[in-house]
Structure formats: structure tokens, C-alpha cells
C-alpha positions as CSV (number, residue, x, y, z in Angstrom):
1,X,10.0,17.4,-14.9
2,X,8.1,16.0,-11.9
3,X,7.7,19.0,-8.8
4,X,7.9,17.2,-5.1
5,X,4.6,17.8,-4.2
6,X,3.3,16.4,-0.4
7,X,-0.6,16.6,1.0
8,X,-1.5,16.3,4.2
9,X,-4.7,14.5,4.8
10,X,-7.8,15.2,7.2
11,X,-9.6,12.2,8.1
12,X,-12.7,12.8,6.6
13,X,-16.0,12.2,8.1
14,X,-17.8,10.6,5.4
15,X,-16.9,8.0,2.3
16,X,-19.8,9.1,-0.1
17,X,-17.9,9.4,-3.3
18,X,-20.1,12.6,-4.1
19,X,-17.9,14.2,-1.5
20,X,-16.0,17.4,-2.3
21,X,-12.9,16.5,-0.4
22,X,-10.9,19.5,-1.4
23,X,-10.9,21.3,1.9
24,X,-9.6,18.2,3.5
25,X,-5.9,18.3,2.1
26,X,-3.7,20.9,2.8
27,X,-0.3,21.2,0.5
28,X,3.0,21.2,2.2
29,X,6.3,22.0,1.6
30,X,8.0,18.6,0.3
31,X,11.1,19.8,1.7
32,X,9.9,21.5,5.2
33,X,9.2,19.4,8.8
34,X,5.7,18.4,8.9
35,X,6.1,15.6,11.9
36,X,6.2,15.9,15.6
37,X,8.5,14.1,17.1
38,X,5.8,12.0,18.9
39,X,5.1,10.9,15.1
40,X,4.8,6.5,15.3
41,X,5.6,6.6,12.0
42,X,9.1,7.7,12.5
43,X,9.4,6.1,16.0
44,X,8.1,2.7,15.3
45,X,7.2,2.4,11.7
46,X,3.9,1.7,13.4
47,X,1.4,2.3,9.9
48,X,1.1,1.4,6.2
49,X,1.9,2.9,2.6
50,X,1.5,2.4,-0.8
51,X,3.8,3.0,-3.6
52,X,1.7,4.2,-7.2
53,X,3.2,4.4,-10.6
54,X,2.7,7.3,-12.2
55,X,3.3,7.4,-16.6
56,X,2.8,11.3,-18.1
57,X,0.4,12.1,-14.8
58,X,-1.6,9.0,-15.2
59,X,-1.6,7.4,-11.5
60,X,-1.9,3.6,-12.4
61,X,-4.2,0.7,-10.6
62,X,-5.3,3.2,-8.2
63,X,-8.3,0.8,-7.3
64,X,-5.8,-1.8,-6.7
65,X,-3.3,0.5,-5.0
66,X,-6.6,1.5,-2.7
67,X,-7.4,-1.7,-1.9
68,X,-4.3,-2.7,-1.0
69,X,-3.9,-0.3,1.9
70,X,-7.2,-0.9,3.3
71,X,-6.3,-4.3,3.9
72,X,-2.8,-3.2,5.3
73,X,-5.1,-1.2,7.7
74,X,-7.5,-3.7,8.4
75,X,-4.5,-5.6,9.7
76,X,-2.8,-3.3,11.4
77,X,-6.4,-2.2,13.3
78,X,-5.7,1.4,11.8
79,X,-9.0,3.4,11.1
80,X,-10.4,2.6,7.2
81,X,-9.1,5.2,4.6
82,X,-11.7,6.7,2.8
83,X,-11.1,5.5,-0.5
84,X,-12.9,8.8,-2.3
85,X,-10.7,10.9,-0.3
86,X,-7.6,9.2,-0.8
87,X,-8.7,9.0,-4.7
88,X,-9.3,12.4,-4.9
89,X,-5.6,13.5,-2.9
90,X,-4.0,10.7,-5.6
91,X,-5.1,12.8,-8.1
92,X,-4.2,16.1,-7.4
93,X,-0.5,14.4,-6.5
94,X,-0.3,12.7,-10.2
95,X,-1.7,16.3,-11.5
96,X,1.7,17.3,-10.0
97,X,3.9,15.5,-11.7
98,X,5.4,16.0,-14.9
99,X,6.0,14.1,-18.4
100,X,7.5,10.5,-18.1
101,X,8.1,8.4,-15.1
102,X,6.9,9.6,-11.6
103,X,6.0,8.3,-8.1
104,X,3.0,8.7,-5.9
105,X,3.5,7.3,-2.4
106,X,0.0,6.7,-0.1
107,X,1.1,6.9,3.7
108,X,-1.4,6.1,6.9
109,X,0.2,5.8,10.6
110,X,-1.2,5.4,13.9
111,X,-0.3,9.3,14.2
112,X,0.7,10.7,17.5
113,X,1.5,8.7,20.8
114,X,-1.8,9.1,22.4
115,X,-2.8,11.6,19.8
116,X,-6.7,11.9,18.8
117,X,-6.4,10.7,14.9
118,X,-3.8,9.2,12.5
119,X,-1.4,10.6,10.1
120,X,-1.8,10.7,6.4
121,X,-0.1,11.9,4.0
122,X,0.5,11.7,-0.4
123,X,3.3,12.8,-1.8
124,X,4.9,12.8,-5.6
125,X,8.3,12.7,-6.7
126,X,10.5,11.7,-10.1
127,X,10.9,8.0,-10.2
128,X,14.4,6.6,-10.3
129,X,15.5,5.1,-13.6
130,X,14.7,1.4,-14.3
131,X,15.7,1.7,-18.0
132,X,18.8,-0.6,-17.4
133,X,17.4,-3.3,-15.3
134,X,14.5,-3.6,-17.2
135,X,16.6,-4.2,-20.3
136,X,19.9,-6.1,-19.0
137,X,18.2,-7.9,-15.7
138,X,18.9,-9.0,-11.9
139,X,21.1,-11.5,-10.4
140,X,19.2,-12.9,-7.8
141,X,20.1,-14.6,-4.4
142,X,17.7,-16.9,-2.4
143,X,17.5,-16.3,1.7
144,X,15.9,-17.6,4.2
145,X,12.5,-15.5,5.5
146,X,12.8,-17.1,8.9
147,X,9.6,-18.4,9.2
148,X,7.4,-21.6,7.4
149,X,4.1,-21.2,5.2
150,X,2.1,-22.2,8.1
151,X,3.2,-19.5,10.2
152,X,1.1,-16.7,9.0
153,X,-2.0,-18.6,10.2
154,X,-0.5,-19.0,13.8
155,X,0.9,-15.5,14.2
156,X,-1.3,-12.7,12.1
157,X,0.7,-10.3,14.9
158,X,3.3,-10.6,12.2
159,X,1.6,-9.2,9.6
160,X,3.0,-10.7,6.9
161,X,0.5,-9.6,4.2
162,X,0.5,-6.1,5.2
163,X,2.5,-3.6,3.4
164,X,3.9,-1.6,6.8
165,X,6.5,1.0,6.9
166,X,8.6,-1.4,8.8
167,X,11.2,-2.3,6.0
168,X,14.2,-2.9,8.3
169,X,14.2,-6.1,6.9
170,X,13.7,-6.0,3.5
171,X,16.3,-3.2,3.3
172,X,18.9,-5.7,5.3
173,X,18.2,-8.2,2.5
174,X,18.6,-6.2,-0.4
175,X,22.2,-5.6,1.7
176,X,23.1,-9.6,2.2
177,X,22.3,-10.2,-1.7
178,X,24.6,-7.7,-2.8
179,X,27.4,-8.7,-0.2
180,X,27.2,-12.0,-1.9
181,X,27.4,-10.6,-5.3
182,X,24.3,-10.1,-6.5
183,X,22.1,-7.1,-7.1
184,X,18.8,-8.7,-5.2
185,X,17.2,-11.6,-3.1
186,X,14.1,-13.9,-3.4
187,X,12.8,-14.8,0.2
188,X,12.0,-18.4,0.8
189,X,10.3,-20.3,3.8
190,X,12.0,-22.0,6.1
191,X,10.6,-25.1,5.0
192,X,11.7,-24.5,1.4
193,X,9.1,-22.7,-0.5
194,X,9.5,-19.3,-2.8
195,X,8.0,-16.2,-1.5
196,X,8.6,-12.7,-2.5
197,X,11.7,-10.3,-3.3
198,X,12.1,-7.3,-0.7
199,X,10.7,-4.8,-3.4
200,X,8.8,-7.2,-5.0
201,X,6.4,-10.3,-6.5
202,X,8.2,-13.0,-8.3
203,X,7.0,-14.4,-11.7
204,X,8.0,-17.8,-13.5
205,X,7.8,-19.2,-16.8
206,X,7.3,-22.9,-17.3
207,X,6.5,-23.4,-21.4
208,X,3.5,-21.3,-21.9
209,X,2.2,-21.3,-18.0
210,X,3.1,-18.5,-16.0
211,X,2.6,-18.7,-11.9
212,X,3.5,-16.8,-9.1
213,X,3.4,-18.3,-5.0
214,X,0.0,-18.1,-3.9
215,X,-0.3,-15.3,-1.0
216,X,-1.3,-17.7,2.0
217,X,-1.3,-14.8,4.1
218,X,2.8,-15.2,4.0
219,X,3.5,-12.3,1.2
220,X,1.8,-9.4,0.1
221,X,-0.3,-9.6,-3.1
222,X,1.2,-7.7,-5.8
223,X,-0.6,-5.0,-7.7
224,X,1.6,-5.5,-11.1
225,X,1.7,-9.1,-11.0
226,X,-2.0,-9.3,-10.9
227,X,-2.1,-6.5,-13.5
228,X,0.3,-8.3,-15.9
229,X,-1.1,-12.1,-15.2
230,X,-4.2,-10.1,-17.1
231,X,-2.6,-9.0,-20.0
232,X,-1.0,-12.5,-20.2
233,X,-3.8,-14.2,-20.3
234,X,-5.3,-11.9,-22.5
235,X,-2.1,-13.2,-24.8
236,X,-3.3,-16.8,-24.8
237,X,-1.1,-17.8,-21.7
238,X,-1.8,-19.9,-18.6
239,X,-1.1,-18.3,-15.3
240,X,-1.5,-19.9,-12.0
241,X,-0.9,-19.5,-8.4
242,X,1.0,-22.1,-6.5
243,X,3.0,-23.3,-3.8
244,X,6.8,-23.9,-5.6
245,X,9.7,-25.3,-4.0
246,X,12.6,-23.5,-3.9
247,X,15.0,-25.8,-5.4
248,X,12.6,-26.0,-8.6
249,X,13.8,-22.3,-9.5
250,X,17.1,-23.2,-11.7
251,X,15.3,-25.0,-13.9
252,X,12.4,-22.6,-15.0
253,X,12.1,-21.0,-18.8
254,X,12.3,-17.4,-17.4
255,X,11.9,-15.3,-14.1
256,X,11.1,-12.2,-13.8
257,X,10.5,-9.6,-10.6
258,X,7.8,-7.4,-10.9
259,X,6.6,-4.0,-8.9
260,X,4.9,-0.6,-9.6
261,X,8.3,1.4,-10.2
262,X,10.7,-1.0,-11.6
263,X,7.8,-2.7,-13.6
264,X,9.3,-6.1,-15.0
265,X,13.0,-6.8,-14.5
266,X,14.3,-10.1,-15.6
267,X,16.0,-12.3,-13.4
268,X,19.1,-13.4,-15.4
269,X,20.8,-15.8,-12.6
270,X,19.5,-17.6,-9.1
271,X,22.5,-18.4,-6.7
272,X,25.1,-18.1,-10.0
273,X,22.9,-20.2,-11.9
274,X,22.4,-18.5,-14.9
275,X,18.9,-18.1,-16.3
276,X,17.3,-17.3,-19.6
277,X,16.6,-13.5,-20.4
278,X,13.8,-13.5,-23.0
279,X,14.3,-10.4,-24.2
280,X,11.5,-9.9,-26.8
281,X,9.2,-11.3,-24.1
282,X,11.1,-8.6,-21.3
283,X,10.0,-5.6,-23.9
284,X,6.0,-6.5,-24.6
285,X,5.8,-6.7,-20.6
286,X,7.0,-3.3,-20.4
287,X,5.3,-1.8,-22.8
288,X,2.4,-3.1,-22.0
289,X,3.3,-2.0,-18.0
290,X,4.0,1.2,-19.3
291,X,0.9,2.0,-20.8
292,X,-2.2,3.6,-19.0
293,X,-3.6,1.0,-16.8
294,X,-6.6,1.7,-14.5
């Protein structure tokens, strides 16, 4: 059984990977304060975090996870992690947790109003259990994002290909899809083009050619879509990134939405059109996601 296990992080002064960062980290009580109140974080949602998959202690795509939130931060003009440091926290965290199914989350905020350095923090925890929807599905619902392709390039202030701890909105989504009946959304442009899920990066099967929307700075790249676009091609299938229309999603072979917890989860219906669940294909995803991936 997975402990909840939390490390605070010093900034460290160097990134030489032959760096002992042990004295940087100090161990926290999970369930004790360990913010001021001046924390922007908690005030603003003013930083970035990551969100790492964790099978029998084995953190997976750290490197991927990594680089991830140094783009977040390059974005956000926070100060650049220190990827052996962060590395080396991740994997005292994973050595935390126990058999099975755990979560490592990656947290870096501006800090304190005014304050001389930023917050960081790793923590681990039990993951929830995605037995169910990895087996019988999601019924999806399609909103609006509220903004067209082209706006990323005239507003980076938005920061739409930064994972930030500002998820009002994808929280309110995941709200509005299941007061219309379903049990999660797809975002789309306002000029008609697939995006991403709240939670996640969205995955379609035409024949043997699987594609995802390219990022265009308008969604965040996903860790396990690139991860599984591998192993698919590794299968003998096509994958692709592309710009796809919205009203082109009822008619694909399959769906699926992907992320580092839930792994693969079939979508099984877009606005109560019913999709097909390739079951057989659902499983090898899985238990390819499921094993050891670095």
C-alpha cells in the first residue's frame, strides 16, 4: 500500500548530474501545513506541475515528465528546475510508494509574494482506480475552448501549452459534460477543430493510421500519447499529427483518451453518437502502458 509521502525542495545551486542532492529535500508531513498564506500557488495558481505514473515504484517517462515542466516554466518565466534534482526527489517519492498503482505529482510556483525563491514540492500518493474505465469506456461531449487555433500565436500570455496549476477550467468542463450526460468533454476551437480533454490528449483511429491534433502551441503535448504512438508504430501502424475538424469525429474507427493515471480509456460515444470500443485493441494499450516505461 502506497504511504503519502511529500518533499520539499531547495533550489539548488548547480545542475551537474554528479550532484549529491540529498541535503536539498527535506521530508514533510503529507498531512501537516507546509504553506504560508502568502503562497501564489494557493492564491493565484500562479506555477506549474506535473502528474507521474508510478507501476510497483517504477516512476514512468520521467525524462518526458521533466521536460515537460521545464517548458511549463520557460513559459511561465519561472526559474529552470534542475532536472538532476528533481530526478533525484522523483525517486526517493516512487521509493515511497508501494506495490501496484501510485502517483507522483512535480509542483514549482512562483513561491511567496515578494518572497526571494519559488516553491517546490514532490509528493506520492495511491492512484485512484481506472480498472473500469479502462475496460468499459467514456462517453464524451464536445465544448467549445473559447478561443481559434491561431490564437495561441497572438496571445502566448495565455499559455495554452503550459501545464499550470490553474485548472478552474478544466474542472468546470469535466462539470458541463456530466450535466449533459456524459462522463467527460473533448475541447474544440472555436473555429471547429479538435483539441484536447480536460485530463487529457485525444487519440483516433482511421483503418490502420492513428493521429492525434498537432500541439500548435493550442494544447499541451502529452507524455502518454507520445509514449504509446511509439509502441504503435513499433506494431506496424501509422500515426500522425494533424489538424482534424471536429465534425469528422463520429465517423472514426475508434477514440481513445489517454494520460499518465487513467492510461488509455476508450471513448465509446461523441455527443450520443455511439462509437466503436475495440476491446482487444483497449487491453494491448494497457498492458503495454502498464509496463515499465522510461
Amino acid at each position: 500500500m502506497t504511504r503519502r509521502f511529500a518533499l520539499m525542495i531547495e533550489p539548488a545551486a548547480s545542475d551537474d548530474p554528479r550532484t549529491d542532492f540529498a541535503t536539498t529535500f527535506t521530508e514533510v508531513d503529507p498531512s501537516a501545513p507546509a504553506l504560508t498564506v502568502g503562497e501564489l500557488s494557493t492564491q493565484r495558481g500562479d506555477g506549474v506541475f506535473e502528474s507521474i505514473g508510478v507501476i510497483d515504484r517504477h516512476a514512468q517517462e520521467v525524462a518526458a515528465h521533466l521536460d515537460r515542466l521545464a517548458h511549463s516554466a520557460r513559459l511561465c518565466d519561472l526559474p529552470a528546475p534542475h532536472l538532476a534534482q528533481w530526478r533525484q526527489a522523483i525517486a526517493r517519492a516512487a521509493a515511497a510508494c508501494g506495490p501496484g498503482e501510485s502517483i507522483v505529482k512535480l509542483v514549482l510556483s512562483r513561491g511567496v509574494e515578494h518572497g526571494p525563491a519559488p516553491t517546490a514540492w514532490v509528493t506520492a500518493a495511491p492512484a485512484a482506480d481506472f480498472t473500469a474505465v479502462r475496460a468499459e469506456g467514456v462517453r464524451v461531449v464536445t465544448l467549445d475552448r473559447g478561443y481559434d487555433l491561431d490564437t495561441p500565436a497572438r496571445a502566448p500570455w495565455l499559455l495554452l501549452g503550459a501545464k499550470t496549476l490553474s485548472y478552474a477550467v478544466n474542472m468546470a468542463a469535466l462539470r458541463a459534460a456530466r450535466q449533459r450526460g456524459a462522463d467527460d468533454a473533448i475541447f474544440v476551437s472555436s473555429d471547429g477543430f479538435v483539441l484536447e480533454a480536460p485530463t487529457a490528449s485525444v487519440i483516433l483511429r482511421r483503418g490502420d493510421t492513428f493521429v492525434t491534433p498537432a500541439a500548435q502551441g493550442a494544447i499541451l503535448q502529452g507524455t502518454t500519447q507520445q509514449s504509446l504512438f511509439e509502441h504503435l508504430e513499433s506494431q506496424g501502424f501509422t500515426t500522425a499529427y494533424e489538424t482534424i475538424p471536429a465534425s469528422t469525429l463520429p465517423a472514426v474507427d475508434a477514440a481513445w483518451l489517454v494520460s499518465s493515471l487513467r492510461l488509455a480509456a476508450p471513448v465509446t460515444a461523441v455527443d450520443g453518437a455511439a462509437l466503436t470500443h475495440d476491446r482487444a485493441l483497449t487491453t494491448a494499450m494497457n498492458a503495454y502502458l502498464l509496463s515499465p516505461r522510461d
